[in-house]
C-alpha positions as CSV (number, residue, x, y, z in Angstrom):
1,X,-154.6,60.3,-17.5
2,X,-150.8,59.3,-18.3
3,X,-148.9,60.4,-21.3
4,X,-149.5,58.6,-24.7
5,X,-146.2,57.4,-25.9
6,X,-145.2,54.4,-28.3
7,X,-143.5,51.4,-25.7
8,X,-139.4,52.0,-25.3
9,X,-137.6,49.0,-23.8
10,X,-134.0,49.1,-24.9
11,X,-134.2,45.7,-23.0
12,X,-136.5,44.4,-25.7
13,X,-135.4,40.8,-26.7
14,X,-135.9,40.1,-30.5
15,X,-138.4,37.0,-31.3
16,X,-136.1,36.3,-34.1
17,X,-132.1,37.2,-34.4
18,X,-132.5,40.1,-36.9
19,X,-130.7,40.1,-40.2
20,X,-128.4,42.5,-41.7
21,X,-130.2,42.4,-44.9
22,X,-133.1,44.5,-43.5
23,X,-131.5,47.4,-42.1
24,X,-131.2,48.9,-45.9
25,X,-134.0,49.6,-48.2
26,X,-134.3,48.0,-51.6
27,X,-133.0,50.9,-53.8
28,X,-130.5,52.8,-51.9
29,X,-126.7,53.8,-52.7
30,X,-125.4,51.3,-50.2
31,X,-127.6,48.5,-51.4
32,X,-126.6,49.4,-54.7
33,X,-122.9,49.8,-54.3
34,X,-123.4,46.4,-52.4
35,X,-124.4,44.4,-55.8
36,X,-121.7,46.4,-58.3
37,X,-119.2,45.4,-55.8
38,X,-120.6,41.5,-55.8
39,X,-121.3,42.0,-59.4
40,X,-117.4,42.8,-60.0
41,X,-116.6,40.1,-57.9
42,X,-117.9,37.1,-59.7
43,X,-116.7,38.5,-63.1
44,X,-113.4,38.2,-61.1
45,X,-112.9,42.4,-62.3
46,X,-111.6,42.3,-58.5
47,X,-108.7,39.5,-58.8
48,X,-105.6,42.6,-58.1
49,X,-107.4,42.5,-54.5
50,X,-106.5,38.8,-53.6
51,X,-103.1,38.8,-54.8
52,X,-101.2,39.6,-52.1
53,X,-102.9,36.8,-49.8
54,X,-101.5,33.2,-49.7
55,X,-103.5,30.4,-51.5
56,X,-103.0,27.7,-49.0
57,X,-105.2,28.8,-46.5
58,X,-101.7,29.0,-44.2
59,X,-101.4,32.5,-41.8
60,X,-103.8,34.5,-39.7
61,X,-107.3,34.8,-41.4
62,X,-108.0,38.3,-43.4
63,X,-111.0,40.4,-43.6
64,X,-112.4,39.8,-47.0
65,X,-111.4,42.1,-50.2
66,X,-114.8,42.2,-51.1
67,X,-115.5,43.9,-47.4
68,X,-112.9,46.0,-47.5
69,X,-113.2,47.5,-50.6
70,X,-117.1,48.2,-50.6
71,X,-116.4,50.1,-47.1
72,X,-113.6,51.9,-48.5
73,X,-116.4,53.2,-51.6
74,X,-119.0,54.0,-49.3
75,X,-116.2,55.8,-46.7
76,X,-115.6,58.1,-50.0
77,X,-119.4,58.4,-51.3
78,X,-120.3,59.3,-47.9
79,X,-117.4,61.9,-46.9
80,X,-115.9,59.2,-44.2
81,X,-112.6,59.3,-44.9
82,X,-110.0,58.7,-42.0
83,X,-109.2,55.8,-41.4
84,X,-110.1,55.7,-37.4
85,X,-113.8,57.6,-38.3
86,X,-114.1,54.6,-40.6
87,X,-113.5,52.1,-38.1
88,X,-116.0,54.3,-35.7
89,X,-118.9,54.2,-38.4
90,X,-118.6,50.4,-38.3
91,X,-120.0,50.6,-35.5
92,X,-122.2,53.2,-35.6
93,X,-123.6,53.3,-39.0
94,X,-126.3,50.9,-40.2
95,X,-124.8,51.5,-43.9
96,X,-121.4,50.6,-42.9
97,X,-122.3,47.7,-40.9
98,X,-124.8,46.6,-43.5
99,X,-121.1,46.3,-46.4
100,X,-119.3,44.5,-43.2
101,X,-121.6,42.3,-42.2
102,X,-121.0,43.7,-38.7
103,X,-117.5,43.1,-38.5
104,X,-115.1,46.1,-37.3
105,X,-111.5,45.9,-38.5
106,X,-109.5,48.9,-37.1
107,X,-108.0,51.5,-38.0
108,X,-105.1,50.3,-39.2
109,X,-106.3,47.2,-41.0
110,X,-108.1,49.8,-43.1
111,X,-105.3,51.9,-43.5
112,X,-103.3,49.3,-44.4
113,X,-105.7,47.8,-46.9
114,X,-105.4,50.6,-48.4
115,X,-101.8,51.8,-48.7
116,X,-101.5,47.5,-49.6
117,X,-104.0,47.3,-52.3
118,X,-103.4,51.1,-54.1
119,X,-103.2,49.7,-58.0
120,X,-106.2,47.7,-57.3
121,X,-108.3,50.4,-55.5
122,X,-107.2,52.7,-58.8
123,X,-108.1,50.3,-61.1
124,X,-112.3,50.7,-60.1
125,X,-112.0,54.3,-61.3
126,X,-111.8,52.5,-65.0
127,X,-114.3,49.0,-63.5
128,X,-117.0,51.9,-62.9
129,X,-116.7,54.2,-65.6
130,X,-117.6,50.6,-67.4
131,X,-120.5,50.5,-66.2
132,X,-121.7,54.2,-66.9
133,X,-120.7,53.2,-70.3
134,X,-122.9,50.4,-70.3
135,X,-125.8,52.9,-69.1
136,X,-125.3,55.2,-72.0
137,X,-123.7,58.0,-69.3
138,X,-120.4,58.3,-71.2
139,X,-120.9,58.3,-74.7
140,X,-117.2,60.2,-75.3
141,X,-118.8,62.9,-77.5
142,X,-118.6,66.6,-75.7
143,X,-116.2,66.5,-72.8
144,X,-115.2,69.1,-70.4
145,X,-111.8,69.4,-68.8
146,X,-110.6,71.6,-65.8
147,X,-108.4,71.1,-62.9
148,X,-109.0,72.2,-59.1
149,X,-106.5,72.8,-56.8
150,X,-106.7,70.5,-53.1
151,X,-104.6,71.1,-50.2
152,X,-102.4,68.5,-49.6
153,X,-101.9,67.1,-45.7
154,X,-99.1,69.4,-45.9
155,X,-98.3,72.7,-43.9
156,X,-97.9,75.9,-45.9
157,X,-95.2,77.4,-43.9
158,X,-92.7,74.4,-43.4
159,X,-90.8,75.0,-46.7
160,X,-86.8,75.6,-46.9
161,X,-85.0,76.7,-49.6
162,X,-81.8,74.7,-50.5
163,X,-79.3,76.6,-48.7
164,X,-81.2,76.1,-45.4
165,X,-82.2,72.2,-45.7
166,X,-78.0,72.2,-46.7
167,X,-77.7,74.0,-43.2
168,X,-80.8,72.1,-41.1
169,X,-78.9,68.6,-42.2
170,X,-75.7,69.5,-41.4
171,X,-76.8,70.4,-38.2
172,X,-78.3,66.8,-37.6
173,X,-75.2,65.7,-38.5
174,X,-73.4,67.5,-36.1
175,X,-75.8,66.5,-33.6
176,X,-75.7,63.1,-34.3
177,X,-71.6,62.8,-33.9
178,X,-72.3,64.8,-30.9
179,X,-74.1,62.2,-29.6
180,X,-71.8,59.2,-30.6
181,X,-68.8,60.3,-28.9
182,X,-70.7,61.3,-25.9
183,X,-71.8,57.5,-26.0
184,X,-68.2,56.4,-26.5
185,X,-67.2,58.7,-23.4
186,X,-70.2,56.9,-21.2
187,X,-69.6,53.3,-22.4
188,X,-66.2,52.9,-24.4
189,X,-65.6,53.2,-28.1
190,X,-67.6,50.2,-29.7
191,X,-69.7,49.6,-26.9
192,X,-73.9,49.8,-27.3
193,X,-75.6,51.6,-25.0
194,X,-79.3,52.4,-24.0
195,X,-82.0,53.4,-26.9
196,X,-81.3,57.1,-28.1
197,X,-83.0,59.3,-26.4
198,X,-86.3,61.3,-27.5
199,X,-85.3,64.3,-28.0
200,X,-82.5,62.6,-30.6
201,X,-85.3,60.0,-31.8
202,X,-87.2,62.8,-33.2
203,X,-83.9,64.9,-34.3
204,X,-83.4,61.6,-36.6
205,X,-86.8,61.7,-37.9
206,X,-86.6,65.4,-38.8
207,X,-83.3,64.5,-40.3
208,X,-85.1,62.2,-42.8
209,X,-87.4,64.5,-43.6
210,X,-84.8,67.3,-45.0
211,X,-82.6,64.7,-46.4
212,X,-86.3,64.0,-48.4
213,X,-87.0,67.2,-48.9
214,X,-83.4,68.0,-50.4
215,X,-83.5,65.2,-52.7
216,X,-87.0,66.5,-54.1
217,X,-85.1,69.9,-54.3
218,X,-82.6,68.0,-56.5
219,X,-85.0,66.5,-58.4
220,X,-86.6,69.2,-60.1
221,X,-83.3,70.6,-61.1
222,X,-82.0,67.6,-62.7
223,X,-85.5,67.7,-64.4
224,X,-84.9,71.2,-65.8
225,X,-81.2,70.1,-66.8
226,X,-83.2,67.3,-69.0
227,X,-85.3,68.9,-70.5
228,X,-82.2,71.8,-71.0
229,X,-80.7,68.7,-73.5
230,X,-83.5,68.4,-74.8
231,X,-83.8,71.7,-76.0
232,X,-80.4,71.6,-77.4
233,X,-80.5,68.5,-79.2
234,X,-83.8,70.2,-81.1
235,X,-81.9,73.3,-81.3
236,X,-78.9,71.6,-82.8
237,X,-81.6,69.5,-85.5
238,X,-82.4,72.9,-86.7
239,X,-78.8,73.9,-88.2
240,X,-79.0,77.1,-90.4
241,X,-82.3,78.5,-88.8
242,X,-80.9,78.3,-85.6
243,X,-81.2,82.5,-84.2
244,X,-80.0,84.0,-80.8
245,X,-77.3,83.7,-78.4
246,X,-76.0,79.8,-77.4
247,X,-78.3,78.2,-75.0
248,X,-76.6,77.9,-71.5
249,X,-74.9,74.6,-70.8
250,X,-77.2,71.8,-68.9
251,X,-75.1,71.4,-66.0
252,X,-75.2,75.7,-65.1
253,X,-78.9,75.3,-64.8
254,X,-80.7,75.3,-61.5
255,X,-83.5,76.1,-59.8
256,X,-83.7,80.1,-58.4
257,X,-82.2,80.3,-54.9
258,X,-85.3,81.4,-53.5
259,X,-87.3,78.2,-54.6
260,X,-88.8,76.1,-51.6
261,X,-89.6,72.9,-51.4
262,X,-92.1,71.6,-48.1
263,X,-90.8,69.7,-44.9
264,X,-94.0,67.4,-44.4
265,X,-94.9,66.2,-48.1
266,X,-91.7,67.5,-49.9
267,X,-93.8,66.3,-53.6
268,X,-96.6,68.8,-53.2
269,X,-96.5,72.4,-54.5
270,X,-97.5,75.9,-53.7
271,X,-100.5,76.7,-55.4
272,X,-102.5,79.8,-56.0
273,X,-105.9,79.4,-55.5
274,X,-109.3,81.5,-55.3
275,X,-108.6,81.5,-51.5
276,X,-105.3,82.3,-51.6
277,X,-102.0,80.1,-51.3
278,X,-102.6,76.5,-50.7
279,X,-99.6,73.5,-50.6
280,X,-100.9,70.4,-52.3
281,X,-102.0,69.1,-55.7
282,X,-103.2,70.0,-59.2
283,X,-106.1,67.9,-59.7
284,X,-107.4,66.8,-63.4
285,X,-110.4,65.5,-64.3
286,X,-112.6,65.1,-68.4
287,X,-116.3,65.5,-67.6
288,X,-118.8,64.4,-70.4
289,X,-121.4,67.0,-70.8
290,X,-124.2,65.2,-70.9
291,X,-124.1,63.5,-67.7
292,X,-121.1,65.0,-65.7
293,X,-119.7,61.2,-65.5
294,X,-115.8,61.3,-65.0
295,X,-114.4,60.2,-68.0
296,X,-110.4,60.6,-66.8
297,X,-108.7,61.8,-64.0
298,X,-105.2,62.2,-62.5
299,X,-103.3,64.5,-60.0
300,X,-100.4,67.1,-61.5
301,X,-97.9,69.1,-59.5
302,X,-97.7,71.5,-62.6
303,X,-98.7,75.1,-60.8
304,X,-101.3,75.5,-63.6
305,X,-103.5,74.1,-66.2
306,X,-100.6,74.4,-69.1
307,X,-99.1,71.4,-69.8
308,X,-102.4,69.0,-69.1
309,X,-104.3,68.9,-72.3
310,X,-102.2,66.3,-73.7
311,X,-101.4,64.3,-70.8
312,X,-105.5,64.1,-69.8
313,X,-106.3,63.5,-73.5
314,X,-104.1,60.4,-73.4
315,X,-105.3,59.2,-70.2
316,X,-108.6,59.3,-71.9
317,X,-107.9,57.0,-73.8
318,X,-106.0,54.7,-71.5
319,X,-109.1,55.0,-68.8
320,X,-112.2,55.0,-71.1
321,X,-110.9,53.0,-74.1
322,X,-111.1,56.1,-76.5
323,X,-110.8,60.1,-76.8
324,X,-113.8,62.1,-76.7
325,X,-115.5,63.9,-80.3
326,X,-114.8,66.8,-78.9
327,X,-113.1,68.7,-75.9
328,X,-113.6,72.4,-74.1
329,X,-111.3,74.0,-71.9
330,X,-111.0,77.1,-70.8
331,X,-107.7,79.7,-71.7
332,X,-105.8,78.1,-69.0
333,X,-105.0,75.4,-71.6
334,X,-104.4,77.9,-74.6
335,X,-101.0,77.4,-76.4
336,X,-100.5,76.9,-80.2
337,X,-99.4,73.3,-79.5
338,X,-102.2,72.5,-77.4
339,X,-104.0,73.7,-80.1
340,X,-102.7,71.1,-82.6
341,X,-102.7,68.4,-80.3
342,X,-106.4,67.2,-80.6
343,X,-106.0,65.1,-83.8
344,X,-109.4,63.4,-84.3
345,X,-111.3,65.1,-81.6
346,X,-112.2,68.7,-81.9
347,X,-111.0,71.9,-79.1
348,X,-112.2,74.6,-78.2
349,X,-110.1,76.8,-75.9
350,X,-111.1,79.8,-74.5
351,X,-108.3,82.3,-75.4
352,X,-106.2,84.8,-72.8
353,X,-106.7,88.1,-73.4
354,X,-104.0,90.1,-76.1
355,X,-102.0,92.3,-74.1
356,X,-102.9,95.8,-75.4
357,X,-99.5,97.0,-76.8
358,X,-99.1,93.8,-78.6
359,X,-96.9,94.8,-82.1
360,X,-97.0,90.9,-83.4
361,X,-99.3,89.1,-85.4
362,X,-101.5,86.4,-83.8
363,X,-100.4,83.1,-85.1
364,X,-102.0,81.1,-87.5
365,X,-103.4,78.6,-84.1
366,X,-104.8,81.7,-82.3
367,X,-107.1,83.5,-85.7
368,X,-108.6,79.7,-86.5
369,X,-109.3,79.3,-82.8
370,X,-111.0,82.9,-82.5
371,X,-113.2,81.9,-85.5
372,X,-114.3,78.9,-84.3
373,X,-115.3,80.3,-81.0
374,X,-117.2,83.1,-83.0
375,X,-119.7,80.4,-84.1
376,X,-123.2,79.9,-82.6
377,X,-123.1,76.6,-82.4
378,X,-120.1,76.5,-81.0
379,X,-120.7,79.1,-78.4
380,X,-123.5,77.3,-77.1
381,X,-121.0,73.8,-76.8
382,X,-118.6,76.1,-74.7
383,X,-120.8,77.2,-72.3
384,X,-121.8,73.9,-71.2
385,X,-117.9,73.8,-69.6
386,X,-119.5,75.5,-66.4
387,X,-122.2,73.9,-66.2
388,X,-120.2,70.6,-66.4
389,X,-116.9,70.3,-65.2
390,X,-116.9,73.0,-62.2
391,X,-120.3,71.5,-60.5
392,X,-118.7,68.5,-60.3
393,X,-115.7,70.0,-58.6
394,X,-118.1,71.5,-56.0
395,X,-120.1,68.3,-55.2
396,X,-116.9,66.2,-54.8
397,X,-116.1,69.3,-52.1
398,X,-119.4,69.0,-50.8
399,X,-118.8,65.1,-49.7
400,X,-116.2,65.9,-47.9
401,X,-112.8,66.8,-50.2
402,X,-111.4,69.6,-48.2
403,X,-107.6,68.1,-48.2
404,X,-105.7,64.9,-49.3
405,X,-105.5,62.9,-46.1
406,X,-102.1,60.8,-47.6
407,X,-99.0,62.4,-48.2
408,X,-96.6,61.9,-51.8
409,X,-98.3,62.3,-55.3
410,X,-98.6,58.9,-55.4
411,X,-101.4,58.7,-52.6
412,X,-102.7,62.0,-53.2
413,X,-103.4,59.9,-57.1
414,X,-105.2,57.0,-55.0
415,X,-107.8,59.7,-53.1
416,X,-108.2,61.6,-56.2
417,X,-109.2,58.3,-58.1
418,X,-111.8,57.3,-55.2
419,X,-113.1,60.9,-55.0
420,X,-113.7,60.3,-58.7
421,X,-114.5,56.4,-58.4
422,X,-117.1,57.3,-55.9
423,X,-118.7,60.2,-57.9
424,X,-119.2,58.2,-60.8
425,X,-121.0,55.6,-58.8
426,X,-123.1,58.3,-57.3
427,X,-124.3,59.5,-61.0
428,X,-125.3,55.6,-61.5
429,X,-127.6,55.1,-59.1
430,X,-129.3,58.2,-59.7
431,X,-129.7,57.7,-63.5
432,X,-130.9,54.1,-63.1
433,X,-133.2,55.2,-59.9
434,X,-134.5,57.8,-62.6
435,X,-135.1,55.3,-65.4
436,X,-136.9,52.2,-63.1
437,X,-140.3,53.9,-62.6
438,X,-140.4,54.3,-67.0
439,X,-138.9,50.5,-66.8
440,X,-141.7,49.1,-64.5
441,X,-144.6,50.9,-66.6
């Protein structure tokens, strides 16, 4: 008596050409992101994509925007990020193939889709976070806000200080003249001859990158020579309660000779994390409490939480159309101006601890804030901050966010967005799925 085992004919010929529409179940995430992309689509909420295409029908034929875009979304909500395991999964993955209708653009069409069409692909955080509106998911009322800290695609130890990227480009200098008046031995002064060679192809690459690096160097002391004016034109607005010894002219401030700046993404910064040192990004996001739904997000080089509050409060109202009722943060956001800065909505901020030998009073900011973190009710609304804002950090790491795969601030900001796009897209089709079996009764 033979084994009993269901038939398996990889040979098997269909009866009927199958259809892409029955691979995916009625119901799932890449069904739904399927429609909200469609759905965005025919409100023409997607008309940045098409754009940069030509309206005669003239040129090569693209890959549709639509396509594109609903493969980038599920790459992120899936943890498929790199541009070649995208192009893989299209055509490996029912899901992706499902979005593409079984087409497979490479590697670098999807790269380059993406680089191409950055404002656009931003511009769904804000599309989505619509939509969660729409569901009730972000009423605006208690909001959590934090920041994590993401390795950029950056290498901790290639970092110079100024006087050795000075040195390092002096050097390709020296190595470059070295190289033209061997030329002009070989072929004559004036006279072209073969491609450089490799070893001074990559010596010129490496020379961009420190002549980048310098200039981000430069950079952030010009910044601190601003904001050096800017402190004397306040200081100088202040006649007869001016104090202390005359503030140190703009142009003799720098940044300390020790300061490094990186080779391979020269905008990222070194950051202390729970793990350690890391070189990358400062990443913000406002998390309402009720449904962890990500109200506002951007990416900060700032070292620490400091300077945010403002800045995310603002982008709050640029990205979900209004500030929240109220907002909890934790002390790395304490300062007596943050602590005036909420205007109509309500802080609490956790407060550092008083250094022991203190001798001054606490200011005025710092005794309201203590008594307002003394009350019950609002020690109950501040503890929701871990249960809000930090699980949300750790299921975006879950998918897949180890490290920004893009280098600059400016693409870290795109990733960031989708991480956040993608996330909020997730919430939605787990709050409707929750609703529809109430909805059918």
């Amino acid at each position: 008596m033979g084994y009993h085992f269901r038939p398996y004919e990889q040979d098997q010929m269909y009866l009927m050409p199958p259809s892409v529409q029955d691979w995916v179940e009625e119901g799932s995430f890449v069904r739904f992101l399927s429609d909200v992309v469609n759905e965005f689509a025919s409100a023409g909420r997607l008309a940045g994509f098409y754009t940069p295409y030509r309206e005669d029908g003239w040129g090569s034929a693209a890959y549709h925007p639509v396509m594109m875009v609903k493969v980038l979304l599920y790459g992120y909500s899936m943890g498929v990020l790199s541009s070649r395991k995208i192009e893989r999964a299209l055509g490996q993955d029912v899901g992706f193939r499902f979005l593409a209708a079984n087409q497979i653009p490479d590697y670098r069409t999807v790269n380059s889709f993406r680089t191409a069409h950055r404002e656009a692909l931003e511009g769904l955080f804000t599309e989505v976070l619509e939509l969660c509106k729409e569901a009730g998911l972000a009423k605006m009322g208690r909001v959590a806000l934090d920041g994590t800290k993401v390795q950029g695609n950056s290498a901790l130890e290639r970092k110079m200080t100024r006087e050795q990227l000075e040195k390092a480009v002096q050097e390709m200098l020296d190595m470059a003249e070295a190289a033209d008046q061997a030329e002009d031995a070989e072929h004559g002064p004036g006279a072209r001859g073969d491609e450089l060679p490799e070893e001074l192809r990559k010596a010129e690459k490496r020379g961009q990158a420190l002549k980048a690096a310098l200039a981000r160097l430069n950079e952030r002391r010009d910044e601190l020579q601003e904001a050096q004016r800017e402190m004397i034109v306040e200081r100088e607005k202040r006649k007869g309660t001016r104090r202390g010894r005359k503030p140190k002219d703009p142009e003799e401030v720098d940044l300390p000779a020790k300061t490094t700046v990186n080779l391979t993404d020269p905008e990222s910064q070194t950051l202390r994390t729970r793990r350690g040192w890391a070189q990358g990004y400062n990443a913000q996001a406002m998390v309402d409490c009720e449904s962890q739904v990500i109200v506002a997000q951007q990416i900060t080089q700032d070292h620490n939480d400091l300077h945010q509050l403002v800045p995310m409060l603002e982008r709050c109202e640029e990205q979900a159309g209004a500030r929240p009722e109220e907002l909890i943060a934790d002390a790395g956001y304490w300062s007596k101006e943050n602590a005036d800065a909420g205007g109509a909505t309500s802080l609490l901020i956790a407060l550092p601890a008083r250094a022991k030998n203190a001798t001054c009073e606490p200011s005025e900011q710092r005794v309201e804030m203590e008594k307002r973190l003394e009350e019950e009710e609002n020690k109950k609304a501040y503890a929701q901050r871990k249960s809000t804002v930090e699980p949300v950090f750790g299921q975006i790491r879950t998918r897949g966010l180890q490290s920004f795969g893009m280098r600059g601030k400016v693409k870290a900001g795109l990733e960031w967005s989708l991480w956040c796009t993608t996330h909020n897209l997730l919430k939605l089709w787990r709050a409707l799925k929750r609703r529809m079996p109430a909805t059918a009764a």
